[in-house]
MARSESE-225081 format. One record per residue (C-alpha): residue in one letter; y, z, x. Coordinates in Angstrom, 3 decimals, decimal comma. Example, Ala and Ser with C-alpha at 12.3 -4.5 7.8 and 13.67 -1.06 7.14 Angstrom:
BEGIN
{code = a | v = -4,500 | w = 7,800 | u = 12,300}
{code = s | v = -1,060 | w = 7,140 | u = 13,670}
END
This chain:
BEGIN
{code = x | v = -15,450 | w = -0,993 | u = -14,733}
{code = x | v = -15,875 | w = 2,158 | u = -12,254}
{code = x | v = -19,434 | w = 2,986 | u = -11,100}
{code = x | v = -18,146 | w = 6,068 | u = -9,481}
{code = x | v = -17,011 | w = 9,095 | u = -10,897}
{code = x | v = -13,312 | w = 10,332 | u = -11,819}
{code = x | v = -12,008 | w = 13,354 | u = -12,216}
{code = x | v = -7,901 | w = 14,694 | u = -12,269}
{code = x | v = -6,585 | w = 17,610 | u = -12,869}
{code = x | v = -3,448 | w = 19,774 | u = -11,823}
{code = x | v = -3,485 | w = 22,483 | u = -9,696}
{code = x | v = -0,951 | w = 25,260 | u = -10,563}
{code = x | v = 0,817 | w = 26,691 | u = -7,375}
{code = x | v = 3,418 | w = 29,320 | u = -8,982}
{code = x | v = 6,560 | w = 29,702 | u = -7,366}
{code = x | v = 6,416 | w = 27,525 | u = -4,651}
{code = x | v = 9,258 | w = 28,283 | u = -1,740}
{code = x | v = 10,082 | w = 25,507 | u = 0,411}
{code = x | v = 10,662 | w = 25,726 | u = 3,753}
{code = x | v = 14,736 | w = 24,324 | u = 3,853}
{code = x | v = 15,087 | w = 26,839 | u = 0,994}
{code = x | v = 14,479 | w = 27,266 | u = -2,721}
{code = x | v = 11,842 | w = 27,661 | u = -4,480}
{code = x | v = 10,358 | w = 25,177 | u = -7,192}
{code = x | v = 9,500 | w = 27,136 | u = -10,245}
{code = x | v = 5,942 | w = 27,506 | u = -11,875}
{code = x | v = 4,827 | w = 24,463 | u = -9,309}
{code = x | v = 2,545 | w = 22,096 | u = -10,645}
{code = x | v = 0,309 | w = 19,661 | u = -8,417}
{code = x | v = -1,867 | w = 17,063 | u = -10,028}
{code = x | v = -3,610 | w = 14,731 | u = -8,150}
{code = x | v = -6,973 | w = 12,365 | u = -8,950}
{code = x | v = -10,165 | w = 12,519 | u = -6,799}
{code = x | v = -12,968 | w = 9,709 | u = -7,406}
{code = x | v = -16,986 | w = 9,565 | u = -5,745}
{code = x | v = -18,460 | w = 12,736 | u = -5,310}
{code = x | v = -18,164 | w = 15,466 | u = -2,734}
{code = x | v = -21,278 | w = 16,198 | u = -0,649}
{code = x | v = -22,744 | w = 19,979 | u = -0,176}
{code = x | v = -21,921 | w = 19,556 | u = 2,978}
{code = x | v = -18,431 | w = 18,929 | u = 2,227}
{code = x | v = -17,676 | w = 16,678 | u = 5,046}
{code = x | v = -17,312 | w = 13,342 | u = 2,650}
{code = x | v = -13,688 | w = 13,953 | u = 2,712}
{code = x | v = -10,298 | w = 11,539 | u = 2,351}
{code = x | v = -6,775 | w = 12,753 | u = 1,156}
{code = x | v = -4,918 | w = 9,598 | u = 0,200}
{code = x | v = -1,145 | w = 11,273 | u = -0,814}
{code = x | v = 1,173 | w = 8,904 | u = -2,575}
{code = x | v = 4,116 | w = 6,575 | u = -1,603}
{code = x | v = 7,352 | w = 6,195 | u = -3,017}
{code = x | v = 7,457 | w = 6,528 | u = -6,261}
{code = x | v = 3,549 | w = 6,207 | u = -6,609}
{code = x | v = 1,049 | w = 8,043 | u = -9,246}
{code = x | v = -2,689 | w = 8,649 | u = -8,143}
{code = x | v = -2,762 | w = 5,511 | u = -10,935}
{code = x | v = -1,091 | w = 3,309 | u = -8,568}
{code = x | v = -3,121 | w = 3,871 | u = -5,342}
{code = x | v = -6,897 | w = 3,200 | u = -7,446}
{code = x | v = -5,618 | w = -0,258 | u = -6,749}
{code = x | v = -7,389 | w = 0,147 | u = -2,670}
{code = x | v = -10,344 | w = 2,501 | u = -4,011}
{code = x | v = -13,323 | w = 0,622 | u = -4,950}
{code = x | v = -16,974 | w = -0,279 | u = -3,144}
{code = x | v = -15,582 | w = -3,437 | u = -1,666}
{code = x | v = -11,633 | w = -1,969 | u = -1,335}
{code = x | v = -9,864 | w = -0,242 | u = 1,467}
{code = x | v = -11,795 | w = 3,486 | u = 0,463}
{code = x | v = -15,302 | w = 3,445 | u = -0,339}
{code = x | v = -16,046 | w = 6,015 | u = -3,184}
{code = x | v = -19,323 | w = 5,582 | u = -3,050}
{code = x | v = -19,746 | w = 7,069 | u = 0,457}
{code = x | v = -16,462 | w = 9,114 | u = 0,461}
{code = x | v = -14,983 | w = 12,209 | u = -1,691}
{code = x | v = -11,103 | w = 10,550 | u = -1,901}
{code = x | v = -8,550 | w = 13,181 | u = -3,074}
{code = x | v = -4,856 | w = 11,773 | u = -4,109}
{code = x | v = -2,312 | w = 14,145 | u = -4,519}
{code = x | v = 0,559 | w = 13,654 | u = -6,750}
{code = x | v = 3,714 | w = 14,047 | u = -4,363}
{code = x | v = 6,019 | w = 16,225 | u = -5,328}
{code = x | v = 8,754 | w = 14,007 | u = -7,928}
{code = x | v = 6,823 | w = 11,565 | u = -8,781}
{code = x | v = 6,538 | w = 12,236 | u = -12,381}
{code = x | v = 3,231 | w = 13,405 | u = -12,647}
{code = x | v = 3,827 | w = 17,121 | u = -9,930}
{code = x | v = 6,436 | w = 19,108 | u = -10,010}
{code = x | v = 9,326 | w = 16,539 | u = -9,920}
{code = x | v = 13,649 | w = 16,680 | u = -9,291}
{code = x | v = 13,891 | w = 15,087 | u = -12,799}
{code = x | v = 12,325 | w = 17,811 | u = -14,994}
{code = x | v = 13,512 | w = 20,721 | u = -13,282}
{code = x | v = 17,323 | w = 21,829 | u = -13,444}
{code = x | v = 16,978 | w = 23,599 | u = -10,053}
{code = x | v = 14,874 | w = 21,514 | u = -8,283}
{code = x | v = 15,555 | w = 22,319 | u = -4,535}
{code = x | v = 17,977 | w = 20,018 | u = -2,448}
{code = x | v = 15,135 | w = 19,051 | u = -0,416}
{code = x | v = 11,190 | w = 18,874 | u = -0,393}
{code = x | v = 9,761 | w = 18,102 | u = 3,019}
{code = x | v = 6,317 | w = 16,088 | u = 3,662}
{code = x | v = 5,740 | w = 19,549 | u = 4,993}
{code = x | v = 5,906 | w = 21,316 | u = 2,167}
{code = x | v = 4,122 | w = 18,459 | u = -0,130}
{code = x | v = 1,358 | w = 18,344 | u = 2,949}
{code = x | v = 0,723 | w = 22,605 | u = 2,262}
{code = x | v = 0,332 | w = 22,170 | u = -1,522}
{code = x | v = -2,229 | w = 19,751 | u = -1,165}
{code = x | v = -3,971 | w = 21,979 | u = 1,583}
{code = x | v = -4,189 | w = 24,649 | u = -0,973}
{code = x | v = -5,501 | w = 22,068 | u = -3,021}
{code = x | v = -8,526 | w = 21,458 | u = -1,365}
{code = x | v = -9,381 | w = 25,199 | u = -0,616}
{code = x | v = -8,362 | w = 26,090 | u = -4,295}
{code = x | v = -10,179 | w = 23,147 | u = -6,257}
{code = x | v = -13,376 | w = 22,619 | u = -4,568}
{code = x | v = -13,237 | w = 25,173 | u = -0,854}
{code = x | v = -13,028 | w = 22,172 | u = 1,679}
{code = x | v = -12,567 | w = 23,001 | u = 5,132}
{code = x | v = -12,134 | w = 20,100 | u = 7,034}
{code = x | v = -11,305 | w = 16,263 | u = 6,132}
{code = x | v = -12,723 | w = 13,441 | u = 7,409}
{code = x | v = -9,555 | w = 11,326 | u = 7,362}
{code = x | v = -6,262 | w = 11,292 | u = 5,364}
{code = x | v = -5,095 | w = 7,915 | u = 4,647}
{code = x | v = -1,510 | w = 7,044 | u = 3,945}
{code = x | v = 0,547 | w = 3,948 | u = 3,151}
{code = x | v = 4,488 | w = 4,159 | u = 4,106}
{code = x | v = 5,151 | w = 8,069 | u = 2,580}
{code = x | v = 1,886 | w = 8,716 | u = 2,238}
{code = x | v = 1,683 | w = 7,856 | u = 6,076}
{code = x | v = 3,981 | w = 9,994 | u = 6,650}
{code = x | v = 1,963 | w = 12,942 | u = 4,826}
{code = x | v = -0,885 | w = 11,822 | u = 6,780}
{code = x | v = 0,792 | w = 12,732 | u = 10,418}
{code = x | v = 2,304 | w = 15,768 | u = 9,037}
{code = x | v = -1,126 | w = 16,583 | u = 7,916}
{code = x | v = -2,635 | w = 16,007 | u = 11,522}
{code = x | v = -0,184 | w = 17,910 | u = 12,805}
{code = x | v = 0,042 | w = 20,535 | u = 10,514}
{code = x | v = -3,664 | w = 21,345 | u = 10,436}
{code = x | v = -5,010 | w = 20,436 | u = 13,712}
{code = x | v = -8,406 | w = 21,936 | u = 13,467}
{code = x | v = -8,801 | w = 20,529 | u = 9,928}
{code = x | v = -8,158 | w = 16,667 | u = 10,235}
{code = x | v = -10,559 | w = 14,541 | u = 11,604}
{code = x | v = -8,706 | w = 10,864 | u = 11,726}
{code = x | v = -5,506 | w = 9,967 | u = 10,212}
{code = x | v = -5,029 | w = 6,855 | u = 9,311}
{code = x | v = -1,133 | w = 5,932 | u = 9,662}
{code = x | v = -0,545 | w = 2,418 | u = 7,394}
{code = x | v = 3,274 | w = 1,280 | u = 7,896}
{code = x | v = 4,672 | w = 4,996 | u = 8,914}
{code = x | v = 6,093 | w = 7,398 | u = 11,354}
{code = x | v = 6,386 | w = 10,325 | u = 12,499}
{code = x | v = 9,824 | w = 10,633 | u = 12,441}
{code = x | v = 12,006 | w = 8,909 | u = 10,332}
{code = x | v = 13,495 | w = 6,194 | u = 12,380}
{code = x | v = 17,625 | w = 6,138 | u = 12,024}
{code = x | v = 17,665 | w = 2,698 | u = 11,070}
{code = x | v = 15,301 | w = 3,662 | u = 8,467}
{code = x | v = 17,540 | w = 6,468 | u = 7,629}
{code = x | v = 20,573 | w = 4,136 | u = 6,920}
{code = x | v = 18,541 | w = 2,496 | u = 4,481}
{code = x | v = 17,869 | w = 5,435 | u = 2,560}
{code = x | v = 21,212 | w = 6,654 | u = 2,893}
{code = x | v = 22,277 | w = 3,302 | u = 1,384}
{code = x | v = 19,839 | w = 3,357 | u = -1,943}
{code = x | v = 21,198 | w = 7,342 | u = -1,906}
{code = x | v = 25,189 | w = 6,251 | u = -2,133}
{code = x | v = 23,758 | w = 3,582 | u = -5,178}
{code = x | v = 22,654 | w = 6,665 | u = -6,908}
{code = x | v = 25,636 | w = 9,016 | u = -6,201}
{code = x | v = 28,089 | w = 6,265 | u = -7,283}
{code = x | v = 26,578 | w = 5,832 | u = -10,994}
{code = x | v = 29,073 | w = 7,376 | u = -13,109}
{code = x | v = 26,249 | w = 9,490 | u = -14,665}
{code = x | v = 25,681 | w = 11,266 | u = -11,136}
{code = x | v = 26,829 | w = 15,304 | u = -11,447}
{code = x | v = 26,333 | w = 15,888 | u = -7,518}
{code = x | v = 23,505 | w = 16,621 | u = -5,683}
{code = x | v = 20,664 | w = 14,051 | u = -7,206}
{code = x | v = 21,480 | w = 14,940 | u = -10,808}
{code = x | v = 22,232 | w = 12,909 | u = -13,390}
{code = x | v = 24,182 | w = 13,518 | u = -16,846}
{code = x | v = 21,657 | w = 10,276 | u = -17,874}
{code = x | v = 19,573 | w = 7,670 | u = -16,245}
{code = x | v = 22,196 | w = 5,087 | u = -14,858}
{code = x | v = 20,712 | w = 1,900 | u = -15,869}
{code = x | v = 23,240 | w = -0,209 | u = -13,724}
{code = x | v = 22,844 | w = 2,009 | u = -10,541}
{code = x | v = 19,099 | w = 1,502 | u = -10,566}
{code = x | v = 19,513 | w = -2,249 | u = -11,197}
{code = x | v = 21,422 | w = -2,189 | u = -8,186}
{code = x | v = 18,796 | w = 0,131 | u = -6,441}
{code = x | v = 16,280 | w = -2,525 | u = -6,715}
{code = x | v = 18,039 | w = -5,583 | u = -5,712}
{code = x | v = 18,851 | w = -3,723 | u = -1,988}
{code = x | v = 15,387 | w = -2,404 | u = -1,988}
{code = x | v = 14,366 | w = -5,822 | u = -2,673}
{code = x | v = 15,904 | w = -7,147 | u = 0,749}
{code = x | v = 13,822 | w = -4,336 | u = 2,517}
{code = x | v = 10,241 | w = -4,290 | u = 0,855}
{code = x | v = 9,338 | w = -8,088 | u = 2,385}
{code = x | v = 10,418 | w = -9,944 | u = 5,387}
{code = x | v = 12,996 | w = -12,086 | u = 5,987}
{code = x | v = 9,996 | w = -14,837 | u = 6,439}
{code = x | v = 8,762 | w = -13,797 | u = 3,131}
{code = x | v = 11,797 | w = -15,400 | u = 1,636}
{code = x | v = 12,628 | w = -18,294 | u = 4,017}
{code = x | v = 8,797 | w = -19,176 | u = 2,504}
{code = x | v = 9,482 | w = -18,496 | u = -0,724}
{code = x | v = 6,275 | w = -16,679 | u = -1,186}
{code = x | v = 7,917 | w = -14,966 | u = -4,328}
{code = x | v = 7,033 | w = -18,676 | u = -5,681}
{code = x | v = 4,494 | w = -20,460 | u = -4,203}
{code = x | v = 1,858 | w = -16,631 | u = -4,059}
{code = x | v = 3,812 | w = -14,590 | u = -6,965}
{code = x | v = 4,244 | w = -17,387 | u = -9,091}
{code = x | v = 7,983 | w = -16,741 | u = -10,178}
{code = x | v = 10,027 | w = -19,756 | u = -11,011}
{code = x | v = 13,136 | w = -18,712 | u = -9,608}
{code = x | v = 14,469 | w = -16,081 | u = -7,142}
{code = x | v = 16,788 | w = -14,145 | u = -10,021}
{code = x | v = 13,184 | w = -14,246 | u = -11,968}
{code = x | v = 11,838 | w = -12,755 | u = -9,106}
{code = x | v = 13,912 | w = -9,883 | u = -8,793}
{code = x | v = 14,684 | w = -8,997 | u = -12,203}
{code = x | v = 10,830 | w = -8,933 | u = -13,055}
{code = x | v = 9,230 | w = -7,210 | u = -9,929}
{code = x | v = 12,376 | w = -5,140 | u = -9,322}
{code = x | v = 14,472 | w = -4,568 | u = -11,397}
{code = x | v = 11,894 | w = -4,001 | u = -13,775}
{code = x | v = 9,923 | w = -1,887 | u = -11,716}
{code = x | v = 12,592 | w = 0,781 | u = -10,691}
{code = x | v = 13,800 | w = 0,746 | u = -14,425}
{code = x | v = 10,617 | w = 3,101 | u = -15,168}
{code = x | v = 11,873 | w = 5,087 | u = -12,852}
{code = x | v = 14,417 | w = 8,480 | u = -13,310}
{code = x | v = 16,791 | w = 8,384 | u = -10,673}
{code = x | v = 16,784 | w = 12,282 | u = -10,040}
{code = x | v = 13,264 | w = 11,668 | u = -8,778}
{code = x | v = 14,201 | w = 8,208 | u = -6,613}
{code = x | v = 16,710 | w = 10,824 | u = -5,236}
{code = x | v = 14,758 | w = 13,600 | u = -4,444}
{code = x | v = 11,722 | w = 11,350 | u = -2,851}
{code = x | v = 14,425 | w = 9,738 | u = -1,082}
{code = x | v = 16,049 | w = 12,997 | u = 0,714}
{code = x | v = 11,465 | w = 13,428 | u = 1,732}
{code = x | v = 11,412 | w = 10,094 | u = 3,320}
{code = x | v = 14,775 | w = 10,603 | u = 5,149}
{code = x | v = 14,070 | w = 13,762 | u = 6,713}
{code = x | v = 10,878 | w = 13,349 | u = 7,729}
{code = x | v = 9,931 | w = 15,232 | u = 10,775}
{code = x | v = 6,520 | w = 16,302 | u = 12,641}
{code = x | v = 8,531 | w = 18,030 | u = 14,885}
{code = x | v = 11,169 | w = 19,292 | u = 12,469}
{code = x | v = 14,043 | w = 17,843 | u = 14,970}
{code = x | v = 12,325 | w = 19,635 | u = 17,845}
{code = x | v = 10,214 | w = 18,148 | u = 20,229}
{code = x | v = 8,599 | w = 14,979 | u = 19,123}
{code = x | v = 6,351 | w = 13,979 | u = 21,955}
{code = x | v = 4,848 | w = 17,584 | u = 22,215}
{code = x | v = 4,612 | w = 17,685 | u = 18,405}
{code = x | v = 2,159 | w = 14,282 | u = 18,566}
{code = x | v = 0,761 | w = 15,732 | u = 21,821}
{code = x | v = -0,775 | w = 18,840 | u = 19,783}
{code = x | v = -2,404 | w = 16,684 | u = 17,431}
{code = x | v = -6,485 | w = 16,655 | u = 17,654}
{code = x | v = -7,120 | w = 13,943 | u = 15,118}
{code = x | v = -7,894 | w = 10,344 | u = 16,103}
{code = x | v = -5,174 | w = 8,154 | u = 14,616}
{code = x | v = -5,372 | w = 4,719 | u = 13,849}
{code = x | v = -1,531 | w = 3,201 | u = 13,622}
{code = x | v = -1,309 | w = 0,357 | u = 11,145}
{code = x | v = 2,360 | w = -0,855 | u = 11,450}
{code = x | v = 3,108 | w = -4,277 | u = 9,861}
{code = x | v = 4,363 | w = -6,900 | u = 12,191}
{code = x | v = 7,362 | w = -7,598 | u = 9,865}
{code = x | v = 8,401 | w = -4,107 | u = 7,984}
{code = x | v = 11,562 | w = -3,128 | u = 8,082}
{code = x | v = 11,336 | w = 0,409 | u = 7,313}
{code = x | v = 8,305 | w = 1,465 | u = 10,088}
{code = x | v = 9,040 | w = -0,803 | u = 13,195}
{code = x | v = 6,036 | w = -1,782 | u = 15,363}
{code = x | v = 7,738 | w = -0,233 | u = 18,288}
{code = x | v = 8,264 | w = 3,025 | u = 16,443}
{code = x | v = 4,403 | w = 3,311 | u = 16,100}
{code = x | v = 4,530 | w = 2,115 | u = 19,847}
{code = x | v = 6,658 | w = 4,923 | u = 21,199}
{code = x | v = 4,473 | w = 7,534 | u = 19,945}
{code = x | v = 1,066 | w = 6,138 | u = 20,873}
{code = x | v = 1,365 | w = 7,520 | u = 24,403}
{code = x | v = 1,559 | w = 10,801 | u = 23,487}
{code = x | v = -1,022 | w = 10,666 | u = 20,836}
{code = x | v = -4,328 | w = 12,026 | u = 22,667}
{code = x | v = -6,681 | w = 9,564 | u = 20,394}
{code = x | v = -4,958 | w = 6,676 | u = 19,191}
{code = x | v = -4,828 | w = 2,635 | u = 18,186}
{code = x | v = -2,147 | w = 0,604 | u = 17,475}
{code = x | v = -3,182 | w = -2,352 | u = 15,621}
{code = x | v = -0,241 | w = -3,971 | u = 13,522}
{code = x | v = -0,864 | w = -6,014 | u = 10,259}
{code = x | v = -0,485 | w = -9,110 | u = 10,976}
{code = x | v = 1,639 | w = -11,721 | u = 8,589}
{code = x | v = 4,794 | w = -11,911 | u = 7,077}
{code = x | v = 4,493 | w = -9,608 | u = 3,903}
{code = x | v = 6,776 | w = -7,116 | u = 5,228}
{code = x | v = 6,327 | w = -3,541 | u = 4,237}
{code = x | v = 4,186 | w = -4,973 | u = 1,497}
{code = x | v = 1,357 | w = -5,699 | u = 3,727}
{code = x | v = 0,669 | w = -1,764 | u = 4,080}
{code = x | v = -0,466 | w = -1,787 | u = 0,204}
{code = x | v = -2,526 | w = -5,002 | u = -0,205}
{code = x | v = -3,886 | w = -5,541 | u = -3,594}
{code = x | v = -3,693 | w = -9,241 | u = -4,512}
{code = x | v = -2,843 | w = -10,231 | u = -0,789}
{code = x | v = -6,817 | w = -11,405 | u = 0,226}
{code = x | v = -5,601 | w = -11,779 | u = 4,105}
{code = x | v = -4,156 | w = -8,620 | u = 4,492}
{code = x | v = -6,718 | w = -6,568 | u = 2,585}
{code = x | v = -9,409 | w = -8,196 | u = 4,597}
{code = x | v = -7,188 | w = -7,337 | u = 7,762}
{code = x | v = -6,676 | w = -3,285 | u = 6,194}
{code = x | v = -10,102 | w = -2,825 | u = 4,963}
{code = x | v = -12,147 | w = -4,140 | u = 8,023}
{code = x | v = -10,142 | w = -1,876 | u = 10,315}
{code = x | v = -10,233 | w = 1,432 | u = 8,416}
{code = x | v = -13,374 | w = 0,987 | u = 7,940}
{code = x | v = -13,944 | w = 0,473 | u = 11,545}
{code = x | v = -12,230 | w = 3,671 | u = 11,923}
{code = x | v = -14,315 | w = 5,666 | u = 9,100}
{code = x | v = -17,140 | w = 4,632 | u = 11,254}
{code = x | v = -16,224 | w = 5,855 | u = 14,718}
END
């Protein structure tokens, strides 16, 4: 049972324009916040979503003895843009063709000034998209962002990371239901069983499976149970406009917005912690490498293990959470 408060809401934006072009109609942002803001206002974490991720899903690191503190800290989670809960692809016939971090990262800015009239954050924290949010947040508000915490992301989609998105996007646009463009005449059942099989091969290491860890931690019998219960099963609840739409976020992910990526992390002012995991496949150590020289305040300090991308979110993994926890904290401190 939660000892600290709760509180969710939605903000509404109106027509929102996005900055590759179109607008998304009568916007809607909803988002979750839990402990209590100070008066001084300076108790503040944004903690924006992953893929596919509610404000629901990320409570699982929130607690006294969890990644985020909400005793000691205000933490904000936004709803990104199509994940069912904001404005999402799925329930909107002319959803735009693309939704930046950007433009997620400026609707949860208004956010802040809108709901409660916070100035400055004390950290964002952000696991694989919502890592991404986090740099595009230090670099999109300088003067505002104190720390960003950067758990198995980039700041520039990697293009090895971009053929695996543009293999789960050629799943969805093969689905006989697909009308072009991320739509979909209905959800296509066997397209997304498909989706989760290949995302399957990408979410954990190649160790993770050579230790058949699916068995002897996850307690699945088999590998088919495996991947019919924790994927297939998982992506079913999802609508494949959305997985789309999130999809085209993640792949064009930019800080510099294909300009000048070393003088993009160069401008930024916050101290950022870079939490790779030594064995993702989607955020590469040596991404996070390449961009801590030009970072004016930075750590990198992978995860250590064989979880894969998984290690990033660690609920239910007690070395890994130790491993998160103890350094963010570290980093909350400093």
């Amino acid at each position: 049972m939660r000892s600290w408060p709760v509180t969710e809401g939605v903000l509404e934006l109106g027509d929102l324009e996005v900055e590759r072009g179109g607008v998304i109609r009568d916007a809607r942002l909803a988002w979750q916040a839990h402990g209590t803001l100070n008066a001084a206002k300076d108790n503040v974490i944004v903690h924006p979503c992953s893929y596919t991720a509610t404000h629901d899903d990320l409570a699982e690191l929130i607690g006294p003895d969890l990644v985020l503190d909400p005793e000691r800290w205000f933490i904000v989670v936004p709803d990104m843009f199509s994940n069912g809960l904001s404005s999402s692809a799925a329930d909107i016939e002319d959803f735009p063709a693309l939704v930046t971090a950007g433009d997620n990262v400026r609707a949860q800015r208004r956010l802040l000034d809108e709901q409660w009239g916070i100035d400055q954050v004390a950290a964002v924290h952000g696991f694989s998209m919502g890592a991404i949010q986090a740099y595009h947040w230090a670099s999109l508000f300088p003067d505002t962002v104190e720390r960003a915490i950067v758990v198995c992301g980039s700041a520039r989609t990697a293009p090895h990371n971009k053929v695996f998105l543009s293999g789960l996007l050629r799943i969805l646009e093969a689905a006989p239901e697909h009308l072009g463009g991320g739509r979909f005449s209905a959800e296509p059942v066997a397209a997304l069983r498909a989706f989760g099989h290949v995302y399957a091969g990408w979410g954990l290491s190649q160790d993770f499976y050579r230790e058949e860890l699916w068995r002897t931690v996850l307690g699945a019998p088999d590998l088919e149970t495996y991947l019919r219960d924790d994927w297939e099963a998982g992506f079913a609840d999802c609508r494949a406009a959305n997985l789309y739409a999130q999809a085209m976020t993640w792949s064009e992910a930019d800080i510099s917005l294909g300009g000048d990526l070393p003088a993009a992390l160069a401008a930024i002012r916050a101290r950022v912690l870079l939490m790779p995991s030594e064995t993702d496949l989607y955020f590469r150590v040596a991404d996070n490498a390449a961009e801590l020289p030009h970072l004016a305040s930075a750590e990198l300090l992978p995860i250590p293990g064989i979880w894969g991308h998984r290690a990033g979110s660690p609920a239910g993994l007690p070395d890994e959470l130790d491993f998160v926890r103890t350094a963010v904290r570290r980093w909350l401190d400093a």
